[in-house]
C-alpha positions in Angstrom: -74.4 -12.5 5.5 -75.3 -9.2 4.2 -77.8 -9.0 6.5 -75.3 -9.3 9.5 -72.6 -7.1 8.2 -75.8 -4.3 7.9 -76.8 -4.8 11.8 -72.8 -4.7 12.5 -72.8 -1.1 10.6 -75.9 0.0 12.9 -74.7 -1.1 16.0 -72.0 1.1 15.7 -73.6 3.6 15.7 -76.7 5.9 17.9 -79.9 4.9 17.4 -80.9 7.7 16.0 -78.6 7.5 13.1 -79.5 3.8 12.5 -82.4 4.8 9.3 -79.9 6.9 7.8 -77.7 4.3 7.6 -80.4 2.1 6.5 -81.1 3.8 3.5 -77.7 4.1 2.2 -76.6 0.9 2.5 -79.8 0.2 0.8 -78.7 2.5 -2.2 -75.8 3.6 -2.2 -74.7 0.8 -5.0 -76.3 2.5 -7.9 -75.7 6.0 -7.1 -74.2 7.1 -3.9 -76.8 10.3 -4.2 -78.5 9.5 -1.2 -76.4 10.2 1.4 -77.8 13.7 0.8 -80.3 12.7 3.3 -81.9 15.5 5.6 -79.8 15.1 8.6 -76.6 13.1 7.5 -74.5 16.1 7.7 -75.4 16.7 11.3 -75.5 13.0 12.0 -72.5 12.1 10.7 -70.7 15.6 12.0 -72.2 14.7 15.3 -70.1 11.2 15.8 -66.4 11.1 16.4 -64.2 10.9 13.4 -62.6 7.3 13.9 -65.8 5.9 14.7 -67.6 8.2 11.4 -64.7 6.7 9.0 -65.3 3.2 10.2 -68.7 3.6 9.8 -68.1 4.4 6.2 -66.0 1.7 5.8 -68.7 -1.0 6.6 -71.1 1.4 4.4 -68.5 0.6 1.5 -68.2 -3.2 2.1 -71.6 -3.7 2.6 -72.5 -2.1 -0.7 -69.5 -4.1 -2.6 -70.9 -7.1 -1.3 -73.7 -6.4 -2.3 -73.1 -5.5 -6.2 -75.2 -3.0 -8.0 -74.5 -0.9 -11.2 -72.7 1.4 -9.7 -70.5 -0.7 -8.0 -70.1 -3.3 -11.5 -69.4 -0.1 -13.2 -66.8 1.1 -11.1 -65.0 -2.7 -11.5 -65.4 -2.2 -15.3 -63.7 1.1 -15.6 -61.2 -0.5 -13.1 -60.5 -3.6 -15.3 -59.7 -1.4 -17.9 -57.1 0.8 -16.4 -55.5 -2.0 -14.6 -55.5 -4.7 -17.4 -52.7 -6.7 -15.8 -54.9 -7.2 -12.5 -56.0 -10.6 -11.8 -59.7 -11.0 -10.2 -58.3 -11.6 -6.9 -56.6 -8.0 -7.3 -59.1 -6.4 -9.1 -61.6 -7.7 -5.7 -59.1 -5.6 -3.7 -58.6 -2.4 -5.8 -63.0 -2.1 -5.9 -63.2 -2.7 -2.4 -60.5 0.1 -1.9 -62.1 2.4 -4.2 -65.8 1.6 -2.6 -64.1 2.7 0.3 -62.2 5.9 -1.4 -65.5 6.9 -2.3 -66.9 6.4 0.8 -64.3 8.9 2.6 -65.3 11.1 0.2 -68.6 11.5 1.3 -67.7 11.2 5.1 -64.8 13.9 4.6 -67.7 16.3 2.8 -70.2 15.8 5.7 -67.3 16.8 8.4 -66.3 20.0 6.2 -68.7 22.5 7.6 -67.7 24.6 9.4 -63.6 23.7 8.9 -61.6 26.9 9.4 -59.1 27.8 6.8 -56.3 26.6 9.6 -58.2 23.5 9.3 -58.5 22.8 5.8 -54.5 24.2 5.3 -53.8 20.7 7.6 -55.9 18.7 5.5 -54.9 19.1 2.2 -51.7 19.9 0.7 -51.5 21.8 -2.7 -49.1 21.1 -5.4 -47.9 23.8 -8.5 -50.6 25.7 -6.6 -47.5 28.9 -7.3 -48.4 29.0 -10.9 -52.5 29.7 -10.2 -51.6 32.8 -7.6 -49.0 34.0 -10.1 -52.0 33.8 -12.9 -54.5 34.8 -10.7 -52.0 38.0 -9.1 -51.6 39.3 -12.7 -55.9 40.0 -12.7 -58.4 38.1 -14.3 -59.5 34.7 -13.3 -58.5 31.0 -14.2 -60.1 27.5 -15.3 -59.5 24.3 -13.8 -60.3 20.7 -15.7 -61.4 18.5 -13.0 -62.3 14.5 -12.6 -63.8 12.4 -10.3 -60.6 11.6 -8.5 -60.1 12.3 -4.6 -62.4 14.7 -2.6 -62.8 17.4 -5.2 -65.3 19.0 -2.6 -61.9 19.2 0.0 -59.9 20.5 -3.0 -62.8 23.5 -3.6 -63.2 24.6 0.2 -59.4 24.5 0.3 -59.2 26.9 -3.2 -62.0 29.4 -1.9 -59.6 29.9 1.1 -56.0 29.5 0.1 -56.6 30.7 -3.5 -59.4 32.3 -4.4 -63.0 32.0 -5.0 -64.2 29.1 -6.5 -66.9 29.0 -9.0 -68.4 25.4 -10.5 -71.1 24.0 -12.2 -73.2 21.1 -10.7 -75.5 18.7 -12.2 -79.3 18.1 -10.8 -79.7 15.5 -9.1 -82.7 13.5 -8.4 -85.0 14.0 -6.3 -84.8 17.6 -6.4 -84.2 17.6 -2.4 -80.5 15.8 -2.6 -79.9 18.4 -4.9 -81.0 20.9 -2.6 -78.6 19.5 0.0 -75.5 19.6 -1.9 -76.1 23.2 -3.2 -76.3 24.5 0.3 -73.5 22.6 1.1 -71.4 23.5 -1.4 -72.2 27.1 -0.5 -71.4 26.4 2.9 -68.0 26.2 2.0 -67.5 29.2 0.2 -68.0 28.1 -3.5 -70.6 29.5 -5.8 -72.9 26.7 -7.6 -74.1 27.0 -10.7 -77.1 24.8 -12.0 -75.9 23.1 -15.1 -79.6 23.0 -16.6 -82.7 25.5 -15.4 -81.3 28.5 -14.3 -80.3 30.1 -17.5 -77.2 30.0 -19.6 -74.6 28.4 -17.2 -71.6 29.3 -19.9 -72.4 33.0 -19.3 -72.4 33.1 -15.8 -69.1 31.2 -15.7 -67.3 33.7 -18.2 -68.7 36.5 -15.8 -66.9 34.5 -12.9 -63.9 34.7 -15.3 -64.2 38.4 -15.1 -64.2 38.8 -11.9 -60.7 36.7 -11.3 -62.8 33.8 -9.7 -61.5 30.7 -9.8 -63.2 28.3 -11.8 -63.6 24.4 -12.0 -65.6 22.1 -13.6 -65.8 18.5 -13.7 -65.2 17.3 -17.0 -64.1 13.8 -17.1 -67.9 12.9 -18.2 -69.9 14.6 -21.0 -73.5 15.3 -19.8 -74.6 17.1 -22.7 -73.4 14.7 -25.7 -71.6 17.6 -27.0 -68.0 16.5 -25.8 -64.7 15.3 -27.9 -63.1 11.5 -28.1 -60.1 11.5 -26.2 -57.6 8.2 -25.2 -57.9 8.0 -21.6 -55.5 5.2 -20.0 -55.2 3.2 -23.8 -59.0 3.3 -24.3 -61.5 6.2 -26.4 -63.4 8.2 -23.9 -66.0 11.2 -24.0 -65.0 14.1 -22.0 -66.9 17.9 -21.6 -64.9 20.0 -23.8 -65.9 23.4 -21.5 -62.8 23.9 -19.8 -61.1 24.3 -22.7 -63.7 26.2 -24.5 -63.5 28.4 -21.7 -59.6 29.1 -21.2 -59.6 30.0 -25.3 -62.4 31.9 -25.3 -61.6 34.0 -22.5 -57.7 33.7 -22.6 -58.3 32.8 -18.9 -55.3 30.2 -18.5 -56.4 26.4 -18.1 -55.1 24.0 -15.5 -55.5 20.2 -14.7 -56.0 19.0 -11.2 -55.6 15.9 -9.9 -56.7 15.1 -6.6 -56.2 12.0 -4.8 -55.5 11.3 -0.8 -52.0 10.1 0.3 -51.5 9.1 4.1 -51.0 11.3 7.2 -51.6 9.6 10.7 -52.2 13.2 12.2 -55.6 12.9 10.5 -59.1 12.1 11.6 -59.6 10.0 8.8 -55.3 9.0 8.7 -55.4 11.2 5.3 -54.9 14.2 3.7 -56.0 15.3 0.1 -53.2 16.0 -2.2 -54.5 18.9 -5.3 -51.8 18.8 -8.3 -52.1 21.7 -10.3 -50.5 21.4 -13.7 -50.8 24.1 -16.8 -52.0 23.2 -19.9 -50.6 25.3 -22.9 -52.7 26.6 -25.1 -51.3 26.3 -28.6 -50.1 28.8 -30.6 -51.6 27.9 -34.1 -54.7 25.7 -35.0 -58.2 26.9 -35.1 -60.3 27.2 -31.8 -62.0 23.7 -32.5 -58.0 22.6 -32.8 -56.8 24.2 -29.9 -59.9 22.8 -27.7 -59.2 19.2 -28.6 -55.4 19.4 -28.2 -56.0 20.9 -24.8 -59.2 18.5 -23.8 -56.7 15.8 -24.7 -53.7 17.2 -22.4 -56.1 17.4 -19.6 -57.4 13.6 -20.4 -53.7 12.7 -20.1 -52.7 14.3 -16.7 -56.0 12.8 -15.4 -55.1 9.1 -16.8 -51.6 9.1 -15.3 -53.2 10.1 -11.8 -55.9 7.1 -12.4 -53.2 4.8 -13.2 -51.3 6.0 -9.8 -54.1 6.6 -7.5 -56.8 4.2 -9.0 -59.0 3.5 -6.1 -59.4 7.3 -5.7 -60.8 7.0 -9.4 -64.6 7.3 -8.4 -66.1 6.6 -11.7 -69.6 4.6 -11.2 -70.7 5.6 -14.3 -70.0 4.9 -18.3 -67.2 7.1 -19.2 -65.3 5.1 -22.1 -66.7 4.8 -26.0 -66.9 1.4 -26.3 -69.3 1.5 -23.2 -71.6 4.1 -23.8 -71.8 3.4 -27.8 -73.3 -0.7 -26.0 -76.0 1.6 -24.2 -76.6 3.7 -27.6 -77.2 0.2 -29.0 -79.3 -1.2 -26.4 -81.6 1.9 -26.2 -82.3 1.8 -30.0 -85.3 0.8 -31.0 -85.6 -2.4 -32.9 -87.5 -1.7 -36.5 -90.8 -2.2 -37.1 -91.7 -5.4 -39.4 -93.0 -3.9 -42.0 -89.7 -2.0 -42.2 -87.6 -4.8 -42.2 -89.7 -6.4 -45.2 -88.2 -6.3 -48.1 
């Protein structure tokens, strides 16, 4: 059956475009990294949008049906965020966030070469006022992020409407799809900076800082095993602590977005990408470690009440809560030798 729904997906598209869609229906399961193939962004730019988003559709169904880690992940973190789903609507809710994801990357193919008019149509900021007044009074501003809606959308939007956007980006394997989505990124305005091998990313952010760039980073993972617990939707979760540690050591204020889509028929896709911006106080008292974890925490909450809301725009194919990634911890420890286990 597979099989069938696979041929369905190609037929609707040119020829031409048929091994692209090969190889991400193929993989796109366990990471959703390769559809920074050489030639999806033209390919996909070149189709019309109704028939691109129902393309991506199948690509999200077939992959669901499929299974994979990425896709058993994303129905774990969903389970435990929407305890009181039954299977039958937990089935639903990781089909509609297969497919959330899949807009995602359909949305960030079509968004070269979008005019500010353009992008002002398809997305609508919220509490955006208080960033300009930040941003108006010099200096620049920080911006705790997740992976919630089209955070790419959200960044082409900011570089025009608000003001430069700066971000970190983690490599990505193999280095080619890395490649890809650095140029792309830059395409649309923002200024990418490698997390690892190209010297101290930190640095180059509080510079960014300095010039009254706008800068985000997403922080609802920790990549480096340096982040702080923090209770996401009920349940102990690792998140980066940078933003944070960036608003207090450059006074730069900090803000929460949440980004998810909410409908509007005059839409290719019949959506437009909502960015909430919320401040987070930075409190008075409390050493720097205290202030980081009160404000890490106040970001975790903002983000948890938009998962709870917007849940299938939750894109979260990875391990993000304690109890999950202390299981891998435990699985990739090695067992002790015999003769240590002698007594």
């Amino acid at each position: 059956m597979t099989t069938s729904r696979t041929a369905g997906a190609r037929r609707l598209v040119p020829g031409g475009l048929a091994p692209f869609v090969r190889q991400v229906t193929g993989r796109v399961a366990s990471t959703g990294q390769t559809l920074g193939l050489r030639g999806g962004f033209s390919a996909v730019r070149a189709l019309p949008a109704p028939l691109a988003y129902r393309l991506f559709d199948l690509i999200a169904d077939i992959s669901v049906r499929r299974g994979g880690k990425g896709v058993d992940r994303l129905r774990s973190n969903y389970a435990r965020v929407r305890p009181e789903l039954d299977e039958a609507g937990l089935d639903a809710l990781v089909r509609a966030g297969m497919r959330s994801y899949m807009r995602y990357y359909c949305d960030a193919f079509r968004l070269v070469g979008s005019t500010p008019e353009e992008l002002g149509r398809a997305v609508r900021g919220v509490g955006d006022e208080a960033v300009r007044a930040a941003l108006s009074e010099g200096g620049g501003a920080v911006v705790f992020l997740g992976h919630l809606g089209n955070w790419d959308s959200g960044g082409a939007w900011s570089s025009t409407h608000i003001a430069p956007v700066t971000t970190v980006a983690e490599r990505l394997e193999p280095d080619a799809v890395f490649r890809d989505f650095l140029e792309f990124r830059q395409s649309l305005g923002m200024t990418i900076i490698p997390l690892t091998g190209a010297g101290d990313p930190f640095l180059a952010l509080k510079q960014a800082i300095g010039r009254g760039e706008f800068v985000a980073l997403l922080a609802d993972r920790d990549l480096t095993n340096n982040g702080l617990e923090v209770d996401l939707c009920g349940h102990r979760a690792r998140m980066a602590k940078g933003p944070a540690v960036l608003s207090v050591m450059t006074r730069a204020p900090l803000f929460a977005a949440t980004i998810w889509y909410e409908e509007a028929r005059e839409q290719p896709n019949g959506k437009r990408v909502v960015v909430d911006l919320k401040r987070v106080p930075t409190p008075d008292t409390g050493s720097t470690r205290e202030k980081v974890e009160a404000m890490t925490q106040t970001c975790a909450t903002i983000l948890g009440d938009a998962i709870i809301r917007h849940t299938e725009d939750w894109h979260m194919l990875q391990r993000v809560f304690v109890e999950d990634l202390d299981a891998l911890d435990e699985r990739r420890r090695p067992e002790p030798s015999r003769s240590a286990t002698r007594s």
